[in-house]
Structures are given as structure tokens and as C-alpha cells.
C-alpha positions in Angstrom: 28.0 -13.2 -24.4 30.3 -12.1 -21.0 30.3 -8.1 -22.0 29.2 -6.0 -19.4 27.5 -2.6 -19.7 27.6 -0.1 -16.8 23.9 1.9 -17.0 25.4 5.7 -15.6 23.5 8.0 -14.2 25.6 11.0 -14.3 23.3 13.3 -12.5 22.7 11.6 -9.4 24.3 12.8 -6.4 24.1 16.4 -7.7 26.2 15.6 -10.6 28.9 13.7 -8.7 28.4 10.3 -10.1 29.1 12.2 -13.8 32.3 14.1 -12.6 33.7 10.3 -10.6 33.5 8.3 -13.7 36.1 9.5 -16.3 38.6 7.7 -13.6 36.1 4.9 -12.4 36.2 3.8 -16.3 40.1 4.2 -16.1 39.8 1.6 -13.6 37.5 -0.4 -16.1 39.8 -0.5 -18.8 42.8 -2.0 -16.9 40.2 -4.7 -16.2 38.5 -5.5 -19.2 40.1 -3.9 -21.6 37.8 -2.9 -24.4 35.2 -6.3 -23.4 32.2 -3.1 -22.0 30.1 -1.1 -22.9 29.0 2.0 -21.6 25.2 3.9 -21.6 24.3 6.9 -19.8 20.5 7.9 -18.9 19.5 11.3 -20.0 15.4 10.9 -19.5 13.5 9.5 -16.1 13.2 5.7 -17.0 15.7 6.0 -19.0 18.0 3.7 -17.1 15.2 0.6 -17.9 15.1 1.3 -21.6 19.3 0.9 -21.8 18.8 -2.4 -19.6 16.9 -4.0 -21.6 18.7 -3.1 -24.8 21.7 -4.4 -23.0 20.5 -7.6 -22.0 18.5 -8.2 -25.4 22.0 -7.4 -27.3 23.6 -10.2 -24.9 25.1 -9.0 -22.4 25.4 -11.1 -19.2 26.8 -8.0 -16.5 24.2 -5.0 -16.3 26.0 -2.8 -13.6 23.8 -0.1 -12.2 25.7 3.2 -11.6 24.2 6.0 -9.6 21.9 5.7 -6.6 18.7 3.9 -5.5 16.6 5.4 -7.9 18.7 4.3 -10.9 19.2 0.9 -9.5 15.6 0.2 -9.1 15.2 1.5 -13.3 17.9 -1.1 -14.3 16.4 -3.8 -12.2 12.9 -3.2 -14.0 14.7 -3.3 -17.0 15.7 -7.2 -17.0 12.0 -7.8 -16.9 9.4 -7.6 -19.8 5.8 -8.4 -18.9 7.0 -10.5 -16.2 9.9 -12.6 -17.5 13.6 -11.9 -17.5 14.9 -10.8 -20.7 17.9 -12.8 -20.5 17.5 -15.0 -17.5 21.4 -16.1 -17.0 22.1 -11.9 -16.9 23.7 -10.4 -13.3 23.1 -7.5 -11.9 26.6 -5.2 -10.8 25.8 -2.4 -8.5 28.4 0.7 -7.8 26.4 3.2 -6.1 26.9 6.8 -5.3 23.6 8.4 -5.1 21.2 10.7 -3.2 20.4 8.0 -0.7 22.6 4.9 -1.9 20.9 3.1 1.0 20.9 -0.3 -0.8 24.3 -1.2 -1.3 24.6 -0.6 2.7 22.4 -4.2 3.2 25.3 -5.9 1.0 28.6 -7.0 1.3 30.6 -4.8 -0.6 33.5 -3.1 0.0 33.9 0.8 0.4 36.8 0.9 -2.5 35.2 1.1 -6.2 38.0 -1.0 -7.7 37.5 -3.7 -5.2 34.1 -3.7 -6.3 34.5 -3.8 -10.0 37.2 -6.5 -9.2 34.1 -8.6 -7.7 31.9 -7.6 -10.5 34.7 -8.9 -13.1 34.9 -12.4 -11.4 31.1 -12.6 -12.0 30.5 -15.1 -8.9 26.8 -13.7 -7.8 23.9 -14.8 -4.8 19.8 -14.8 -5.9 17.8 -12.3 -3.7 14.4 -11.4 -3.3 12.2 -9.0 -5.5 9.5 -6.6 -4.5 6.8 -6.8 -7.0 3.9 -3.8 -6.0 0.6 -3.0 -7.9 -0.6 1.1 -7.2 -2.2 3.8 -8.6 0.9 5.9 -10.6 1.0 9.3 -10.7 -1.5 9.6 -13.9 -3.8 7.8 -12.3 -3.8 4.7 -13.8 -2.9 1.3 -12.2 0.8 0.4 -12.6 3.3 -2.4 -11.8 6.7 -1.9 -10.4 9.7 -4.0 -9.0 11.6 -3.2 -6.4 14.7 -4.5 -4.1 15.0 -2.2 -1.4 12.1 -0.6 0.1 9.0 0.6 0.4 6.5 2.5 1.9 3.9 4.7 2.3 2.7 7.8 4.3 4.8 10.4 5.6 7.8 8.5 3.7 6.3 9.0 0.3 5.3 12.6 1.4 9.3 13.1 2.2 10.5 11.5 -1.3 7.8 12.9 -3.2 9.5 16.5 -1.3 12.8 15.3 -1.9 12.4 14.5 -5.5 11.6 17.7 -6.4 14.1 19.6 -4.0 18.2 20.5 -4.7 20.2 17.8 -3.1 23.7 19.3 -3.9 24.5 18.9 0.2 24.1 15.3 -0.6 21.2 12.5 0.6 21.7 12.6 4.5 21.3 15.9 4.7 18.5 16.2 2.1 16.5 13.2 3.1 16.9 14.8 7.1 15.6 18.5 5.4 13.1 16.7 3.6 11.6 14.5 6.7 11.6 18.1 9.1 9.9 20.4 6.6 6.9 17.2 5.6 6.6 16.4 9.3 5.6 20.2 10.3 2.3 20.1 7.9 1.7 16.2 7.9 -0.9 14.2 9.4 -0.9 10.3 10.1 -3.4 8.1 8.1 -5.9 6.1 8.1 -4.4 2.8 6.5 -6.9 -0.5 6.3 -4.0 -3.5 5.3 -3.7 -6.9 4.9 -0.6 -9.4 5.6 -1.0 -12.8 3.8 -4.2 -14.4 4.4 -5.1 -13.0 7.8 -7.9 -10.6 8.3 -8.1 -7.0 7.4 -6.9 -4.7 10.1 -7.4 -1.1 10.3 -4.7 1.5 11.9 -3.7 5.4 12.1 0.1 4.8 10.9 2.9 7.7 10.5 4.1 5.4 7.9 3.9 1.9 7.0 7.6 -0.2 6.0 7.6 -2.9 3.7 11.6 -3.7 3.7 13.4 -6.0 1.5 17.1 -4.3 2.4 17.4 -2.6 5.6 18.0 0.8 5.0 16.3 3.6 3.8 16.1 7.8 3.8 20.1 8.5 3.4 21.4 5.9 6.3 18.1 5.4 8.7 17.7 2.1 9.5 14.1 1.4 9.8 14.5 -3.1 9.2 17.7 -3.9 10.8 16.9 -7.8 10.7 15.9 -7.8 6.8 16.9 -10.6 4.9 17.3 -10.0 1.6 17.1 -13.9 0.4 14.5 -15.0 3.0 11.7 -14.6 1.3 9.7 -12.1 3.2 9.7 -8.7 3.6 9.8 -7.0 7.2 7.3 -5.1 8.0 7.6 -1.9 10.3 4.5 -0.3 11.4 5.6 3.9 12.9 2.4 4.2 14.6 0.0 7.0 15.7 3.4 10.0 16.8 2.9 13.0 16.8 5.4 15.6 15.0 7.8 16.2 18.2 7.9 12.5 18.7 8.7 11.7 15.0 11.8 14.2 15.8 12.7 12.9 18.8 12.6 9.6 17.3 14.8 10.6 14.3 18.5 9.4 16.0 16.6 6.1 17.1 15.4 5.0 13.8 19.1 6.1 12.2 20.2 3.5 15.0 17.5 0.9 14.1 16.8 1.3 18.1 13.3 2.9 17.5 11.4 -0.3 18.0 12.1 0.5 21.7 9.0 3.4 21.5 5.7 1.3 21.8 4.5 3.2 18.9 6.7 1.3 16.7 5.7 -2.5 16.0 7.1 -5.0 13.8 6.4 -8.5 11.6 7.3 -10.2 8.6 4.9 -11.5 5.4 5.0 -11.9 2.0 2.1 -10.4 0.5 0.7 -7.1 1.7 -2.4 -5.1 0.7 -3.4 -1.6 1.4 -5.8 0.9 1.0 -7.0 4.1 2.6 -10.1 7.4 1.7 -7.6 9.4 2.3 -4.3 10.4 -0.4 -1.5 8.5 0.6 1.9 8.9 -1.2 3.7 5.5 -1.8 8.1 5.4 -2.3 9.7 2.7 -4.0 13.2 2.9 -3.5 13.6 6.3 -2.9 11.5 7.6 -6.0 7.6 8.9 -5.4 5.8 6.8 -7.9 1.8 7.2 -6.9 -0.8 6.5 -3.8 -2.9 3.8 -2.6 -4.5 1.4 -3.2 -1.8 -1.1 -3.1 -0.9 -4.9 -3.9 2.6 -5.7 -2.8 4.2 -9.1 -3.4 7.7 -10.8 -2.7 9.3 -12.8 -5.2 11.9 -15.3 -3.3 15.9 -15.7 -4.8 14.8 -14.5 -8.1 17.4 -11.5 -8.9 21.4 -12.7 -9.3 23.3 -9.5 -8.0 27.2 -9.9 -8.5 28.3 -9.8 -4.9 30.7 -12.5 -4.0 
């Protein structure tokens, strides 16, 4: 009941995650010695199916290895229809994706074997979930959890761009190539929301921000006051810019200073709902999953991520 399996993605990062973990294991073995396992995805979702095998099998350590998008498979994987599949299983993180944006709203240090060292002693804080409700990509209503970010408008136009783009030059530079080329044929929408119980408002957004971790799009830094155990989610609102403006903007919202435009608004709930007649692209930690509408709902200190 204390093995640990490491979920590898070994094509994220162009293929750099597969070619760094022959000595990453190295490293494993000194540790463990032969108490791991290890599973690597070959299919989109693929990454949810092995978690859950893991964690049905017994084991206690489910370490996420790739980027955002793999974490975010491996942390729907310890859920089925709603429950955890083994509720006293962690979850280990050692990422080195396309945008690896989440582990930069933790505690961890730089050095992979200081943080398989932290993973091994097994100490571990509760953090919040994202659960959202949307339309997926067949058109159907779907159900996703999340524990980074997400949001919709021109950010789900860049991922959904991104997703399907090279990004051998690695996720600064494709998430920056991604935003550019979106924003020269994008237009802002027409977003009608709802935060907790108070009344429907209607807006023309750029994009709308529901943050769990603080970062997002290969290093920007769009909630630099998220708290990922507080129990709500920030909310940033990039309001009605126009293309050069959005550019302009860029080096603020890398700097998390771009609240200073009076475009850019902020607040905090934990419950959001959002609709629009018009197609708006929705991006759960870095991966295009479908368009409103949308039911989005925090689930407080529920997720034990090995940290300490």
C-alpha cells in the first residue's frame, strides 16, 4: 500500500520529458529501490485511465510527469463519478511541460531529485479543486476537474491554436506565437456571467480568468494573489482591449502588473456561471476542451499534493 507510480508523458515538451527520464528513474531507484511503478501515456486521456488503475491497484503516490495538461489527466483520474478512488492517495508532481505553469504556484524546488526526495517522505498539504460543467468538443455536456486555471475567450482561442501547433521551441515561446497570431483575427465577446448568488451581469471581455494557481500561458501571471487552499478562485476580468493594447499589455500581465490598465478588474468567488450567442472557446489547464455555456465550482482542501 506505499508504492508509487510516476504517470509519464514522454511527449510533452516536444519529446523532452521522454528523452530526461532514463536518468530521472536512475534517480528513482537509488530512492526506492524497486518499491515503483512506472506507466507511460500513449493516447489523449490516457494519463486518467493509468491513474485510476494505479490508485484501484493500491497505490498511495500517483506522481504526474509531463506538463499541465497531463497533470490535469491524472488529477481526473483519482475521481470516479465524483468520489476519490482511493481517498488516502497523494498526488507527486515533476513537471516539464509545454507550459508547466502550475508547479510555479508551489513550493518546490528547481532540482528533480530534491523533489522526488519530497515526494519519497510523503508529508503532503490539501488544496482546492476546480470542478466545471461545458459543452465538450462533440457537443455534449461534460464534467472536468481542474487545479490550475481556467478560462475562456481569447485564452481558449490561443490553446485551442496552440494545441494543434509544433511547440519544439518550447511553451514560452509557443504560448507568446500562439497569443500574437489569435489576437490579429480575434474579437472580444459578449459574455453574460454569474459569481455566487449575485445577479447576472453582462460584459464585452477579451477573456474571462477563473484562477485556482496563479499562472498561466508559459509564465504570464494573470492571479498573482491566488490561493490555492482558500477556497475561492480569483477572478480576472481582461476587458473590452483592443489587439494593440492586448500587445502592449503582454509584458504587464507576464509581470502580474496589468491590473494597473482600467480595462483589467478583479474579484474572488466560488461558483461562476457563464454563457454567451456567440462561440466561445473554454481552456482548462492549458488543454481546449469545448465552449460555453459553463458551470464552474470550487471544491475547498480536497486534493493532497505531496509538497512539504
Amino acid at each position: 500500500m506505499t508504492r508509487t507510480c510516476f504517470i509519464v508523458n514522454p511527449v510533452s515538451a516536444a519529446g523532452k520529458t521522454g528523452r530526461w527520464w532514463p536518468r530521472v528513474e536512475r534517480v528513482i531507484r537509488r530512492l526506492w529501490g524497486r518499491d515503483f511503478e512506472v506507466a507511460f501515456t500513449e493516447r489523449p486521456w490516457h494519463a486518467a485511465e493509468l491513474t485510476s488503475r494505479a490508485l484501484r491497484r493500491g497505490c498511495l503516490r500517483v506522481v504526474s510527469v509531463g506538463g499541465d495538461g497531463t497533470l490535469n489527466e491524472v488529477v481526473n483520474g483519482f475521481f470516479d463519478r465524483g468520489r476519490f478512488i482511493q481517498p488516502q492517495a497523494a498526488l507527486g508532481l515533476l513537471e516539464l511541460g509545454t507550459g508547466a505553469d502550475f508547479a510555479k504556484s508551489l513550493p518546490l524546488p528547481k532540482k528533480p531529485e530534491e523533489v522526488l526526495e519530497i515526494i519519497r517522505n510523503g508529508r503532503s498539504r490539501k488544496i482546492d479543486l476546480g470542478l466545471a460543467e461545458f459543452t465538450g468538443t462533440n457537443g455534449t455536456v461534460c464534467s472536468r476537474y481542474f487545479v490550475n486555471i481556467l478560462d475562456f475567450g481569447l485564452g481558449g482561442a490561443v490553446v485551442e491554436r496552440v494545441n494543434r501547433a509544433s511547440k519544439r521551441w518550447g511553451g514560452k515561446a509557443a504560448f507568446l506565437k500562439g497569443i500574437l497570431v489569435t489576437l490579429a483575427t480575434y474579437k472580444n465577446k459578449t459574455i453574460r456571467f454569474q459569481l455566487d448568488d449575485g445577479p447576472w451581469q453582462t460584459r464585452k471581455l477579451n477573456n474571462f480568468i477563473v484562477a485556482n494557481g496563479r499562472y498561466f500561458g508559459g509564465g504570464l501571471l494573470p492571479a498573482p494573489q491566488a490561493d490555492l487552499s482558500d477556497g475561492k478562485f480569483d477572478i480576472v476580468f481582461l476587458g473590452d482591449v483592443g489587439r494593440l493594447e492586448a500587445v502592449l499589455n503582454l509584458s504587464k500581465l507576464r509581470k502580474g502588473t496589468h491590473f494597473e490598465n482600467p480595462k483589467v478588474s478583479g474579484t474572488r468567488a466560488a461558483r461562476v456561471q457563464a454563457e454567451s450567442e456567440e462561440p466561445v472557446f473554454i481552456d482548462i489547464d492549458g488543454e481546449f476542451v469545448g465552449t460555453l455555456p459553463i458551470k464552474i465550482l470550487v471544491l475547498p482542501q480536497i486534493l493532497p499534493i505531496l509538497i512539504h
